[in-house]
Steps between C-alpha positions, in 0.01 A plus 500: 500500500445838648196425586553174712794701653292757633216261629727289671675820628136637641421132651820452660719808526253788534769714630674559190225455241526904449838454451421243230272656321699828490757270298249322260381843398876626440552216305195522288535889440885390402376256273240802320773676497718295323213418272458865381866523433522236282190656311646834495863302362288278216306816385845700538667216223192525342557852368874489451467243272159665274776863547781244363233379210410903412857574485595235286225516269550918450863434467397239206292721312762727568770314310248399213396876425856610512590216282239535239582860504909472455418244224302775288810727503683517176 
């Protein structure tokens, strides 16, 4: 679509085509932008949940050696 804008802008409208094309490249460096965020987010969730997995799991074993170990007390 950007494409056929900025054609028809060259053919027609000459005038403003730098004008155009300053937008189209805002736009696409927007849309990077917003691309690497979403990245950064996913990867972001990504670790919380494998830190919320570690932290489970140690508290786990936690409970089971403190268990096995208050169980062997007279």
């Amino acid at each position: 679509m950007w494409q056929d804008a900025l054609r028809v802008c060259k053919e027609y409208v000459p005038g403003k085509l730098d004008m155009l094309q300053d937008e189209y490249e805002k736009e696409m460096l927007d849309k990077s932008t917003r691309g690497a965020e979403t990245l950064i987010q996913q990867v972001m969730c990504s670790c919380i949940l494998s830190l919320n997995q570690i932290v489970f799991i140690h508290e786990w074993f936690t409970c089971t050696v403190l268990r096995t170990l208050c169980s062997s007390v007279p």
